[in-house]
N, C-alpha and C positions, 0 to 999 in steps of 0.2 A: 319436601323442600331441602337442599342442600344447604349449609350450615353459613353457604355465605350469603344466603338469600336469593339466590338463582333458583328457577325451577328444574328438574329432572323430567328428562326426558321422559315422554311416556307417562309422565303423571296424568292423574285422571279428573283434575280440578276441575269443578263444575264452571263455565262460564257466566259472568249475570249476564243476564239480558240487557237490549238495547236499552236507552233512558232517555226519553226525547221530549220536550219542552217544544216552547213558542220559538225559545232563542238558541237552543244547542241541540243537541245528537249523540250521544256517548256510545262506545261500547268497547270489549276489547276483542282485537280483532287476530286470526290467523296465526300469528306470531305471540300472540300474548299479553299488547301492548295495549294499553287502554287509551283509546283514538277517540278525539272532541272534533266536532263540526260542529262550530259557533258563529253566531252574529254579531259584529263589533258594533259600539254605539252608531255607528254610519253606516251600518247596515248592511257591508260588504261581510264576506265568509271567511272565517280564518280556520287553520286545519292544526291539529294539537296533537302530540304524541307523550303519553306519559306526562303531561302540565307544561310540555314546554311546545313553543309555538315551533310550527315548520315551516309553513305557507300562508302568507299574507294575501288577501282578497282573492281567494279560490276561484277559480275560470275554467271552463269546457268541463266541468264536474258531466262525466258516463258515467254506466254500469258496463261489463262487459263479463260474464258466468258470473264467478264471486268473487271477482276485484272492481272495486271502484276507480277511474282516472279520471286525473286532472292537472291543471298548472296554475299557475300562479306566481308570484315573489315567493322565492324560496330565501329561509333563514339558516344557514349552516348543513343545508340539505340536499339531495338529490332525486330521493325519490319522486316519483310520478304516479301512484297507485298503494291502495293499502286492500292488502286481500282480508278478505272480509268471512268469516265462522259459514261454512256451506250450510249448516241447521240451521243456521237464524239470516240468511244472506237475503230471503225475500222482503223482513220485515224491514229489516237494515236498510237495504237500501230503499225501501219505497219513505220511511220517514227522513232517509239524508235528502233525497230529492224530494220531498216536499218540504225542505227547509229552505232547499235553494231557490225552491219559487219564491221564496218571500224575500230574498237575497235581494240587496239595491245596485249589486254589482249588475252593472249595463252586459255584462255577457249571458246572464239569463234569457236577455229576450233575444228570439229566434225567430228569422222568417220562415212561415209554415206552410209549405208549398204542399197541394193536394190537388191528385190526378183522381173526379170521380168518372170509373173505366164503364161499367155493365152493373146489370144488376140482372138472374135469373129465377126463375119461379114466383113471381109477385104473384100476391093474389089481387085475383079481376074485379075491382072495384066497381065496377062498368055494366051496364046490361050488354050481355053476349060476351064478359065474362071475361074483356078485356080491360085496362087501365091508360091512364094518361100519367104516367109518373116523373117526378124527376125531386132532384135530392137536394136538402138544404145540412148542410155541417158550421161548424161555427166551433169555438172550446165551447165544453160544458160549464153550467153558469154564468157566462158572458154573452147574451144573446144580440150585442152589437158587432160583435167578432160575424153572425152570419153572411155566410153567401152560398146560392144558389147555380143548381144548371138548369139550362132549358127543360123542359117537358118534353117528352115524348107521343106521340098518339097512336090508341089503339095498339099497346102491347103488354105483354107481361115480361118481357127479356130485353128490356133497350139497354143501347148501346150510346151512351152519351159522350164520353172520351173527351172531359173539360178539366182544365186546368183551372186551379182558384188557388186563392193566395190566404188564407186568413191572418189579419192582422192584429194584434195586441195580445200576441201569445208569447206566453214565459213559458222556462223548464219546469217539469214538473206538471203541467194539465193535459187534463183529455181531452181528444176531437170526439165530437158526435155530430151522426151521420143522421137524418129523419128523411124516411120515404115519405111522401104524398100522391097523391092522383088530384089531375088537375082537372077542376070540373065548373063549367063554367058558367050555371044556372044554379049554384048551390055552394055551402062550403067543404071545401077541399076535405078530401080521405086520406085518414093514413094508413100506412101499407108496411110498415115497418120501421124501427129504433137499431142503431150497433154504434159502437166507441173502438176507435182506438185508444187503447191505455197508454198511461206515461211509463209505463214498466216496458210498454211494446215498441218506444224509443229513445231504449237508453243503448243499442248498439251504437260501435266505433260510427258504423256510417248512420245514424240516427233516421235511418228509413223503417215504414213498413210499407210492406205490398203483400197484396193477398185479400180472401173471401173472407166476409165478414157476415154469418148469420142472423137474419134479421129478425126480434124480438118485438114482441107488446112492451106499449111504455104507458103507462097509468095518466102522465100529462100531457100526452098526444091523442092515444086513443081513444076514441068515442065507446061508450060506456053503450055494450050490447053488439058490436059490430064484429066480423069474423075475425078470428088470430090473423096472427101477422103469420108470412111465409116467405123462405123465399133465402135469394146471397146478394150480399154486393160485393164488387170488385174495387178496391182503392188503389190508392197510392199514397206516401203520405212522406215528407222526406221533410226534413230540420236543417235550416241553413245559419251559422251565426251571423247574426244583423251586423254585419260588418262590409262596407264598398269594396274594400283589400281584400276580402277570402276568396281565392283561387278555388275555386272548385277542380277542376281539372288536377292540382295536386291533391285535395283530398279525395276525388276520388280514386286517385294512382296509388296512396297508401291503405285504402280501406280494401284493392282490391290486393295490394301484395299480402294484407294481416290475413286476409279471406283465405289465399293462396298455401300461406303457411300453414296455414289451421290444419287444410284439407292432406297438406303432406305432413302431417304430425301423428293425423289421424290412423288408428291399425285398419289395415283391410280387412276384407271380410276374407275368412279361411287363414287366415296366417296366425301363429302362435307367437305370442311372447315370451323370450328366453325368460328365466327367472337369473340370478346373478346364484 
């Protein structure tokens, strides 16, 4: 430590770990700086840098690699992001976004738009070893949030391609997805369990799309029936619950940051000078 109380470059000080509560998030971050995500008596999120406040009622809180962004009422500040220890950035950020779930700031809740596309290799519930399937998702734990697609008949690879909305979902929870075969002399088989994680939508453009492998789940599945098998295809995109949000501008910034990335990135075969 330098004699005026500044750290030295290059020192090797061990960081503590994060510190998370019911009502705060501590750590120190990138820089050195020991960064609080707290909840005020009202519930909204306030952001803290070394004890002193920056950001009053924290809004649009991402994750984006190992920086966290957001806005809010800024106090003598400008920042928009505090980068976050690449060793401890998984933990970090999944305890600050499970603080904001519990945040009473109204910019938490999201509408939670889900495209379910296909689903491949199901297993044949069915004599002759086909299925009638179709998918029920909803957030995990909230099972009034559910909605359903149609069923399919007599396959193992339908192709549903429905839109559903789930409703009363905060930042910070998981979607789950539950296969069934629909069966209409008996109770329904299931055929498969997969989540979309809150980790898997904390990019700028708060989507995921992609296959999702389908798993045994101990509170679906009947006890002695074949493993699950099989993919689904989703979609799953975060909109803030706001009339005003323009989508068409958020998607014209998510794609220029994409754009950037991609010319940032070294190609393949080319060297980095060194200085």
């Amino acid at each position: 430590t330098h004699p005026s109380g500044s750290r030295v470059a290059g020192s090797s000080r061990r960081r503590p770990g994060a510190m998370a509560s019911e009502t705060e998030v501590s750590f120190d971050d990138a820089q050195g700086r020991r960064v609080l995500f707290k909840l005020n008596t009202a519930g909204y999120l306030d952001y803290y840098v070394d004890g002193k406040q920056k950001v009053q009622k924290v809004k649009e809180l991402r994750a984006q690699g190992d920086c966290l962004h957001f806005d809010g009422k800024r106090v003598l500040c400008t920042e928009k992001e505090v980068p976050v220890p690449h060793d401890m950035s998984a933990d970090i950020i999944k305890k600050v976004m499970s603080l904001t779930a519990r945040a009473t700031n109204p910019v938490t809740a999201m509408r939670c738009l889900v495209e379910v596309t296909s689903a491949a290799g199901l297993r044949g519930a069915d004599v002759g070893g086909r299925s009638d399937p179709y998918c029920i998702c909803g957030v995990v734990g909230k099972a009034h949030t559910r909605d359903r697609t149609k069923y399919k008949s007599r396959t193992t690879a339908p192709n549903w391609s429905e839109k559903l909305e789930i409703h009363d979902f905060k930042l910070g929870e998981d979607i789950e997805f539950i296969i069934m075969d629909h069966d209409y002399m008996s109770k329904d088989d299931f055929l498969g369990y997969a989540v979309v994680t809150s980790q898997e939508l904390t990019s700028p453009a708060r989507l995921f799309e992609g296959d999702l492998r389908l798993i045994d789940n101990s509170k679906y599945a009947t006890k002695g029936r074949a493993k699950a098998k099989g993919t689904l295809r989703v979609r799953v995109q975060l909109l803030p619950d706001d009339p005003d949000f323009d989508i068409a501008a958020e998607a014209s910034v998510v794609a220029r940051d994409r754009d950037q990335e991609e010319q940032a990135r070294p190609r393949a075969g080319t060297l980095t000078r060194s200085r």
